[in-house]
C-alpha positions in Angstrom: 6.3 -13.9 -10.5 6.8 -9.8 -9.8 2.8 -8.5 -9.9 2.4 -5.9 -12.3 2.0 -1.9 -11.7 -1.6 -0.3 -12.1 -3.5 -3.6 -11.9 -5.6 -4.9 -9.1 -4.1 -7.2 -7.0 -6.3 -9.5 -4.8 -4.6 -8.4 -1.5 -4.8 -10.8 1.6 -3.5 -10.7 5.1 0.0 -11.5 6.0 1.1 -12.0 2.3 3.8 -10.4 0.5 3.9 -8.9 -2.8 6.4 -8.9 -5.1 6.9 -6.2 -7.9 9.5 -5.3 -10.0 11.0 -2.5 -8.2 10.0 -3.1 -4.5 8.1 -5.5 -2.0 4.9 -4.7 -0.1 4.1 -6.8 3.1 1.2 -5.9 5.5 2.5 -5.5 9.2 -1.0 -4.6 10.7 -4.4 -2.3 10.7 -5.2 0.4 12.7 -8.5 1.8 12.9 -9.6 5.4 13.9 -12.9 7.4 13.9 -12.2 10.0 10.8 -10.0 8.1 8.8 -12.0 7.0 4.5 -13.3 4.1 4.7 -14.8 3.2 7.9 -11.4 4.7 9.8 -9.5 1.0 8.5 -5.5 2.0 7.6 -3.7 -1.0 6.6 0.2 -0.4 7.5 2.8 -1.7 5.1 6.7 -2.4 5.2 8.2 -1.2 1.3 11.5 -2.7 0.3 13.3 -1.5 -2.5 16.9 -1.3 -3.3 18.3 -1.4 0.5 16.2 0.9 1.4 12.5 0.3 3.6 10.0 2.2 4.8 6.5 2.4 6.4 3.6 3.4 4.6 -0.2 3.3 6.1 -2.9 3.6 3.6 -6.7 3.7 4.2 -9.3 2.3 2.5 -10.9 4.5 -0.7 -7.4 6.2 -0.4 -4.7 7.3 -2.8 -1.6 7.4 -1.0 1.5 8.6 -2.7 5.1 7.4 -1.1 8.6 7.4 -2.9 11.4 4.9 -1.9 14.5 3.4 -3.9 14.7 6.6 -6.1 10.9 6.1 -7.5 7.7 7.7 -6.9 4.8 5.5 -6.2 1.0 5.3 -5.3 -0.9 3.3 -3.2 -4.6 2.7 -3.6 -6.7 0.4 -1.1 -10.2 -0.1 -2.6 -13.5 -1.7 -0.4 -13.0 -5.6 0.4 -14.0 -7.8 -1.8 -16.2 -9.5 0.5 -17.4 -7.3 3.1 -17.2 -10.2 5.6 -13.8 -11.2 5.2 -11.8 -7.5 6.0 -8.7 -9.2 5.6 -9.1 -9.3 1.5 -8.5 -5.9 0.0 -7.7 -5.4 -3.9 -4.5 -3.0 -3.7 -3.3 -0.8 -7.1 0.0 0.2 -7.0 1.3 2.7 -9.6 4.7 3.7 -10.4 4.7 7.4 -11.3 8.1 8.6 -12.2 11.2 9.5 -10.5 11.7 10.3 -6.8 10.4 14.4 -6.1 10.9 14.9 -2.7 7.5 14.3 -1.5 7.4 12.8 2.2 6.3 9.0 2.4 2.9 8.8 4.5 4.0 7.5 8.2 1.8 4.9 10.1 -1.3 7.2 12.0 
């Protein structure tokens, strides 16, 4: 079952989520001194329609992307459970039609 765009999906490590336009999967973290929340990016591989892509997205942050002739954002909000940092809760938004806006590339 696709997740649904705009609501918070429980996030964990190493799974992939399906929506109805494209595919999210976590391929690793990166961590740096001046990044939002606490310097954590998470990197993701997007799918969607042939097309995929590499977005990285920190925690707190809003990151906009387009891929497969959409426009999308990202959002990354605290873990859940401060001890396990593998559990984030992710929103993704679909906002309209592909722009031109460069997709965010791993830091």
């Amino acid at each position: 079952m696709a997740e649904k765009y705009g609501a918070q999906v429980q996030y964990q490590k190493g799974k992939v989520l399906k929506f109805p336009d494209l595919t999210i999967e976590d391929i690793g973290e990166s961590t740096s001194e001046g990044g939002g929340g606490g310097g954590i990016s998470i990197n993701f591989r997007v799918s969607a329609k042939g097309e995929t892509d590499q977005v990285s997205c920190g925690l707190g942050e809003k990151c906009p992307f387009e891929l497969g002739g959409n426009a999308f954002e990202l959002e990354l909000k605290v873990p859940v459970d401060m001890g396990k940092q593998e559990d984030y809760v992710l929103v993704l938004t679909k906002t309209g039609k592909a722009s031109g806006i460069p997709i965010p590339r791993l830091r």
